[in-house]
DRENDRENDO-856339 format. One record per residue (C-alpha): residue number from 0; x, y negated, z negated. Coordinates in steps of 0.001 Angstrom, whole numbers. Example, Ala and Ser with C-alpha at 12.3 -4.5 7.8 and 13.67 -1.06 7.14 Angstrom:
! DRENDRENDO-856339
REC   num         u         v         w
REC     0     12300      4500     -7800
REC     1     13670      1060     -7140
! end
This chain:
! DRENDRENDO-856339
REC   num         u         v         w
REC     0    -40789     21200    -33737
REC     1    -41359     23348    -36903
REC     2    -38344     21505    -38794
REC     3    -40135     17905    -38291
REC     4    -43924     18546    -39635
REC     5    -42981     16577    -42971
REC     6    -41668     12747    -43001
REC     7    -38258     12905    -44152
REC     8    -37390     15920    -42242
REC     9    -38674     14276    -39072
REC    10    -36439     11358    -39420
REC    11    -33608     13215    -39690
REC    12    -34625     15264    -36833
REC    13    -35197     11778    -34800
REC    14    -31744     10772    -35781
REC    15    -30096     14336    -35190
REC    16    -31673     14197    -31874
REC    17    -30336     10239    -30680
REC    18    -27558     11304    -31481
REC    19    -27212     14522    -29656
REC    20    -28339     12167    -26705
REC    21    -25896      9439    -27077
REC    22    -23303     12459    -26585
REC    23    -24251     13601    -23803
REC    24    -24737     10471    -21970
REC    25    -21370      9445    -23175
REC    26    -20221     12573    -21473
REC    27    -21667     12467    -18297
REC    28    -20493      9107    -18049
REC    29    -17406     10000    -18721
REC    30    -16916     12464    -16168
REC    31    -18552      9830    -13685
REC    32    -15629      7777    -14375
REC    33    -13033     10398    -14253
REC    34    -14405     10495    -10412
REC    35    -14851      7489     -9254
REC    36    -11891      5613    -10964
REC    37     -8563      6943     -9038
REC    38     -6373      4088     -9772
REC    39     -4461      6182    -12298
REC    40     -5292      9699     -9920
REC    41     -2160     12107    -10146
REC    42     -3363     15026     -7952
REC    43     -4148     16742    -11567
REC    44     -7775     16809    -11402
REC    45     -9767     19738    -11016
REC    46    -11158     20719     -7263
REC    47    -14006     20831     -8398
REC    48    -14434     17334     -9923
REC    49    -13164     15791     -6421
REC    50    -16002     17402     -4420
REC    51    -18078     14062     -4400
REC    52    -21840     14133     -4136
REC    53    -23274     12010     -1251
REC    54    -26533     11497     -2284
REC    55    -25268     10121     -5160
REC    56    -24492      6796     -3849
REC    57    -25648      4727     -7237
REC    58    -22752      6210     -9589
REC    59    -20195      8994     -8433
REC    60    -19439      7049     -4688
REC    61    -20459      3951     -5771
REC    62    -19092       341     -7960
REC    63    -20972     -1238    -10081
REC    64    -23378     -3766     -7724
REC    65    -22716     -7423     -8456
REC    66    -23427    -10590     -6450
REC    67    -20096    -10025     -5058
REC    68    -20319     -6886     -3621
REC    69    -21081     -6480       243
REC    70    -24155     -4861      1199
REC    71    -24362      -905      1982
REC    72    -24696      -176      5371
REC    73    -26852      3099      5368
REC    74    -26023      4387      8635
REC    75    -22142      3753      8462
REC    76    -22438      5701      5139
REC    77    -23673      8937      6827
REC    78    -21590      8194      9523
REC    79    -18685      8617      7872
REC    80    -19819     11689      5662
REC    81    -17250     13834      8071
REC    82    -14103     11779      7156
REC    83    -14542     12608      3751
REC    84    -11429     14648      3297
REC    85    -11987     15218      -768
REC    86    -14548     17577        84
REC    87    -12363     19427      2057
REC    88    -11230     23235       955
REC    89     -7339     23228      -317
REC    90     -5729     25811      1316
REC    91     -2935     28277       -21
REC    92      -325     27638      1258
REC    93      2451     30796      2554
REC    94      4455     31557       -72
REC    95      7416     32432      2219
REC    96      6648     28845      4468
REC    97      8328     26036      3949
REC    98      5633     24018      5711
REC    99      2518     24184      4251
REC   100       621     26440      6583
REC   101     -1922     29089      6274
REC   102     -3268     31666      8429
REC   103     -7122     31253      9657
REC   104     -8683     34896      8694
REC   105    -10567     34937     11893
REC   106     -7614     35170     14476
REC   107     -4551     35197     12166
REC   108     -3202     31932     14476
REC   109     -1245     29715     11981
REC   110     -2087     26225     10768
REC   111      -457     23609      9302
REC   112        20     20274      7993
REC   113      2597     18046      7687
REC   114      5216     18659      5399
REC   115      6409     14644      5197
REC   116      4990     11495      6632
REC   117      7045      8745      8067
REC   118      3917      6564      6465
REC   119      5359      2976      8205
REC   120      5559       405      8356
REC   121      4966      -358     11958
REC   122      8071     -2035     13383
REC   123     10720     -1217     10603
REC   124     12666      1629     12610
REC   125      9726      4676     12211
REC   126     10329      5506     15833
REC   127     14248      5839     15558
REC   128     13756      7002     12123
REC   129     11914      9775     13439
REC   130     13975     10735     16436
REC   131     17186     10996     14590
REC   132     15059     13673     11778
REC   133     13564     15655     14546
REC   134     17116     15925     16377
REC   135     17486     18228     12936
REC   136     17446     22132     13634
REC   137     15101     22827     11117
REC   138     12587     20926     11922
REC   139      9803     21482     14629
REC   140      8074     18643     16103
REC   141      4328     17656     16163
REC   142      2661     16752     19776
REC   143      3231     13342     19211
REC   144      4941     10861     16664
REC   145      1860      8580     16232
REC   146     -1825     10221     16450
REC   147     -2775      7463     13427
REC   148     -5671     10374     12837
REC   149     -5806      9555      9116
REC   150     -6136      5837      9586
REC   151     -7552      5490     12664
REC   152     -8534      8090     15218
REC   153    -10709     10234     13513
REC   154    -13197      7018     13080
REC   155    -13097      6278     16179
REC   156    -13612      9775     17877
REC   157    -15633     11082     14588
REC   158    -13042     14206     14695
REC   159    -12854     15859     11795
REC   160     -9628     17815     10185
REC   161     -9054     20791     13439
REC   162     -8375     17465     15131
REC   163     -5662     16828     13193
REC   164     -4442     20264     13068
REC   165     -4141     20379     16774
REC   166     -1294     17285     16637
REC   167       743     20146     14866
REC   168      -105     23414     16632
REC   169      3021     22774     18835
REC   170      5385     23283     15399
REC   171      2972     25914     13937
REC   172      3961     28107     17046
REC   173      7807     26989     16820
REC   174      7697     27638     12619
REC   175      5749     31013     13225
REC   176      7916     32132     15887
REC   177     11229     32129     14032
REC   178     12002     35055     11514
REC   179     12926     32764      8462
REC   180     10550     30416      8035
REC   181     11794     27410      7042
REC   182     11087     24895      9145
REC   183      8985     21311      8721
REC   184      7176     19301     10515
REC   185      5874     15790      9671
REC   186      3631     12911     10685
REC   187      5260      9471     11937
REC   188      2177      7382     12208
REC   189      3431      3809     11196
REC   190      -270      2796     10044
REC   191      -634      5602      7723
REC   192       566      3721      4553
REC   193     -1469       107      5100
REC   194     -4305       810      7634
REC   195     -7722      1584      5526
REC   196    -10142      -362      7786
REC   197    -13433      1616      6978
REC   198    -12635      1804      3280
REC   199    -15880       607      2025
REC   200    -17823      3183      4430
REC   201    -15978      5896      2373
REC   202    -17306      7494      -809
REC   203    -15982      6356     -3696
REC   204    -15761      2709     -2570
REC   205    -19885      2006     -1927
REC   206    -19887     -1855     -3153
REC   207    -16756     -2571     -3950
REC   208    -14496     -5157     -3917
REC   209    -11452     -3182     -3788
REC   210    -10630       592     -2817
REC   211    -10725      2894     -5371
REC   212    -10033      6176     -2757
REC   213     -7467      5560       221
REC   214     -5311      7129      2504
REC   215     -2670      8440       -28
REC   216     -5481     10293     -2051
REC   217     -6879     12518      1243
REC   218     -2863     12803      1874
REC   219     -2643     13999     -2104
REC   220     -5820     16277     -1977
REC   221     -4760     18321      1434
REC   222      -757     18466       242
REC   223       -96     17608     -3286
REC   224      3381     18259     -2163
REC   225      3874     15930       394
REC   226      7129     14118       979
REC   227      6221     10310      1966
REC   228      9004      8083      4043
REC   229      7920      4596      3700
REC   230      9961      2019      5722
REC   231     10081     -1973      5981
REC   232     12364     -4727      6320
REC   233     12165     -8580      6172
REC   234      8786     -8803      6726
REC   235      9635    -12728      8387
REC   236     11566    -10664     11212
REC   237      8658     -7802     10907
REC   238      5865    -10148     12393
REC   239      7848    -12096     15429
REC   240      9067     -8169     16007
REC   241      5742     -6936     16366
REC   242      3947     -9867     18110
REC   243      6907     -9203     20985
REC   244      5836     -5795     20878
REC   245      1817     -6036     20730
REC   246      1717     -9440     22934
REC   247      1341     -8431     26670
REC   248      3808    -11156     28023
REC   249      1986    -14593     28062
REC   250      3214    -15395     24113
REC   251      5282    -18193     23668
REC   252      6772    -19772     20170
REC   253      4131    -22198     19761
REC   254      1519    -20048     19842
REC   255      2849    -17325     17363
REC   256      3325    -20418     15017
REC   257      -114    -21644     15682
REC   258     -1310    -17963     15330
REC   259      1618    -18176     11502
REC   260       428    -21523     10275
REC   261     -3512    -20089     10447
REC   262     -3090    -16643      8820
REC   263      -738    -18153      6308
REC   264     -3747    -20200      5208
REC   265     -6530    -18536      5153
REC   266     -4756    -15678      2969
REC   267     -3320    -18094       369
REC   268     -6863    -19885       209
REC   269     -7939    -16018      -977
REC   270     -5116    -15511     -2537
REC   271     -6029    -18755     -4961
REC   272     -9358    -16947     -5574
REC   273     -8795    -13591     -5896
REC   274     -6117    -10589     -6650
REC   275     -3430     -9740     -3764
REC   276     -5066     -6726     -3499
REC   277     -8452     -7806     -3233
REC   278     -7529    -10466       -62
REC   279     -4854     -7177      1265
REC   280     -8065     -4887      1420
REC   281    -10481     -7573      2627
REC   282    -11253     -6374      6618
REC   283    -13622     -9567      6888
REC   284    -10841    -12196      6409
REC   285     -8142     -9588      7963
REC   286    -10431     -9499     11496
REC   287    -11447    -13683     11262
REC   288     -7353    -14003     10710
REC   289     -6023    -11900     13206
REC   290     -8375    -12734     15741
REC   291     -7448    -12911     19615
REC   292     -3697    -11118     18830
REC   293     -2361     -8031     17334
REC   294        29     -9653     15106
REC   295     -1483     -9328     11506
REC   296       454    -11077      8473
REC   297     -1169     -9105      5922
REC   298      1067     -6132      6820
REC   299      3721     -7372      5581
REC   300      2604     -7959      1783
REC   301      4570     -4592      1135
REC   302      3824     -4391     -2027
REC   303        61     -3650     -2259
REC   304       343      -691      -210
REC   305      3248       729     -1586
REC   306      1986       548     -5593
REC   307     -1512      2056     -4305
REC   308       923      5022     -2795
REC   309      3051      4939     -5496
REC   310      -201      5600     -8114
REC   311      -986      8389     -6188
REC   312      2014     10440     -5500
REC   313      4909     10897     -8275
REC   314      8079      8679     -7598
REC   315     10059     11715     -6598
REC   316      7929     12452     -3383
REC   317      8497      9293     -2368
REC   318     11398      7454      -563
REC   319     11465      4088       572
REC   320     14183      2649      2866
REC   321     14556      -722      3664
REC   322     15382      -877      7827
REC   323     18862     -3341      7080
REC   324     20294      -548      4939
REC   325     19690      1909      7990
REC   326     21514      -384     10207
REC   327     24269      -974      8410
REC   328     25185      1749      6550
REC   329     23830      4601      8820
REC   330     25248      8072      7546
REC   331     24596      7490      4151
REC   332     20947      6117      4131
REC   333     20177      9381      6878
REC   334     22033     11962      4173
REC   335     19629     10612      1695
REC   336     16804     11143      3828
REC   337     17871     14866      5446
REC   338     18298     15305      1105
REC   339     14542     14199       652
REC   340     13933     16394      2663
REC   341     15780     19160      1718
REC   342     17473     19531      5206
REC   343     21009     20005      4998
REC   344     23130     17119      6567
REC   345     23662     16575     10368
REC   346     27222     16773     11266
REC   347     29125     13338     11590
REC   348     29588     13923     15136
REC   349     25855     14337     16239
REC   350     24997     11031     13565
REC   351     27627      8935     15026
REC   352     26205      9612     18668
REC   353     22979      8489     16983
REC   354     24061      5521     15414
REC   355     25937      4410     18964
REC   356     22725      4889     20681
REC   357     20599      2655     18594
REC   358     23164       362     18838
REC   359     22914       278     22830
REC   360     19488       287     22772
REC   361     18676     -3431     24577
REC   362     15983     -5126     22863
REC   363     14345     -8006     24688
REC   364     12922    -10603     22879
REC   365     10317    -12426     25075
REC   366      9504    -14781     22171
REC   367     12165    -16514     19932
REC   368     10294    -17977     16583
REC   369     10602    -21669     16028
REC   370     12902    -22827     13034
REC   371      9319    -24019     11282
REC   372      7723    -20679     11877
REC   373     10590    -19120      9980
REC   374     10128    -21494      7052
REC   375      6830    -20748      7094
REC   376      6735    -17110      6656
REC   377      9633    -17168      4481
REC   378      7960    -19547      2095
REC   379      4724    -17347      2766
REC   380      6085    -14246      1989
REC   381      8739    -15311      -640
REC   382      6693    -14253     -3949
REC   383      5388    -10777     -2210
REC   384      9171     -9974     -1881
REC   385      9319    -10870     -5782
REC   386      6828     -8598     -6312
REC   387      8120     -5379     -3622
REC   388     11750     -5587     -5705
REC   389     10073     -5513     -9148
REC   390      8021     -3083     -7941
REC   391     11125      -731     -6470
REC   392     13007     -1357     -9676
REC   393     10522      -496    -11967
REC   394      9475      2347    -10082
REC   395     12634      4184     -9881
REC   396     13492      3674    -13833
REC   397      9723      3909    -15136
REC   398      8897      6922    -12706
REC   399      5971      5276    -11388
! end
């Protein structure tokens, strides 16, 4: 350079140029992080920055690589290129739709996603839950309550996002067909708000230890304004409620407790090691616990999944009922729901008829836990209760 032929004037041209570098860099990086580091994502990032680069796999999609962090499996990683739902297009949505639907240009047929999720959790009252909001005129119901695409079947069929469309092309023709359009439809898969199995084949989490992209940020990306129901209860009752439910009919007491006593301790072994999150998230210990039943006692740390919604999606969008309130003071906890909503009331009539037939409903419990089960899930999940009402409370008065 002209400007650097004498010594002190190259110096300063050395330094001037370090520095110019050390910018830079400091940029890029910065925007690296801005990707790859959702824990604080809001939805307010640019489309743009949330297209992730595959081939990228050493920075953008990827942690830092430690002698902690599991090995990359190549092929899973292109494998799972197609479930990569922050790549997807956003759509805009009708103006005059309630929903969020849009028309495809090619046939004019209308699309459309879900307008709420009943996110879980499994065995907390989804499926009545769901029932009594669909009995609602103004709503328009998907093909099925469960198709657990976003946690589940699109791995295992390698579907991508038409897939998931289809679930809801029954209420897209029901929404279209009507001349004011203002109906909803929503998604009642129980395993959408804990299930993230194949999180570390997803970009964004090559070689961590933890998530850093889950379900609630695909949710976030295709509908920033999605409603989320989340739903639990004691999670003691939760886990002798599902292994009745999941068990084919050869359970008994003692083995649930056997089944108890050996999940209990191998999660607070991790638990001494490592953050709840990190032992919530870990699919090698959740497989090796839950081995040879359904019944997994991870579900019912409520608290992990919830905060990693609650990061996501602003407090307002989300509404979390507790499945003892439902039962026992019906109309009110259902008017605050059809008010999430935005669905005006049912009459008292119709919720009263609903709130006689749950109460019919015969529930048969095959399996009866033993006092010392029920001690030891208590004093199991006793400080992850702690943590799911601290959570709640600060949540609704810090907007979290």
């Amino acid at each position: 350079m002209a400007c650097c032929k004498n010594g002190r004037t190259r110096r300063r041209c050395i330094l001037t140029c370090l520095a110019v570098a050390v910018v830079v860099y400091t940029c890029r990086h910065l925007m690296m992080i801005r990707v790859i580091l959702p824990d604080g994502f809001n939805g307010a990032m640019d489309e743009t920055v949330l297209v992730l680069n595959h081939s990228d796999t050493d920075s953008r999609d990827s942690c830092s690589r430690d002698s902690l962090t599991p090995d990359l499996d190549k092929e899973a990683v292109e494998k799972f290129k197609i479930h990569d739902l922050l790549r997807k297009k956003k759509h805009d949505f009708l103006p005059d739709y309630k929903n969020p639907c849009w028309r495809l240009k090619s046939t004019g047929e209308l699309n459309c996603l879900p307008y709420f999720y009943i996110a879980g959790f499994a065995k907390c009252g989804t499926t009545f839950a769901f029932q009594t909001i669909f009995s609602h005129p103004d709503t328009a119901a998907p093909a099925v309550k469960e198709s657990h695409w976003l946690s589940k079947t699109r791995f295992r069929h390698q579907s991508n996002l038409l897939a998931y469309l289809d679930v809801f092309a029954p209420a897209a023709r029901e929404i279209d067909a009507k001349q004011f359009h203002h109906q909803i439809t929503g998604d009642g898969s129980a395993s959408t708000v804990w299930r993230n199995h194949f999180w570390t084949n997803l970009p964004g989490n090559y070689y961590c230890t933890e998530p850093r992209i889950l379900i609630p940020h695909y949710v976030q990306h295709l509908n920033p304004s999605a409603r989320v129901i989340i739903m639990f209860r004691d999670p003691t009752e939760r886990m002798i409620s599902a292994y009745n439910h999941f068990d084919p009919g050869t359970g008994t007491a003692e083995h649930f407790h056997e089944c108890m006593e050996k999940q209990t301790r191998m999660y607070t072994d991790c638990f001494s090691r490592f953050s709840y999150r990190a032992c919530a998230y870990n699919e090698t210990l959740r497989k090796s616990a839950s081995r040879g039943h359904h019944c997994q006692l991870v579900t019912g740390i409520y608290h992990v999944f919830i905060r990693d919604w609650l990061t996501v999606f602003p407090r307002d969008q989300i509404l979390i009922i507790k499945m003892e309130d439902m039962r026992d003071d019906f109309y009110n906890v259902f008017a605050k729901i059809f008010k999430f909503l935005g669905l005006s009331p049912l009459p008292r009539s119709v919720m009263e008829q609903r709130e006689r037939a749950a109460k019919s409903k015969k529930r048969s419990k095959r399996v009866h836990m033993l006092d010392k089960t029920r001690q030891l899930l208590d004093d199991f999940y006793r400080a992850h209760n702690i943590q799911l009402t601290k959570l709640i409370n600060e949540s609704k008065h810090m907007g979290i």
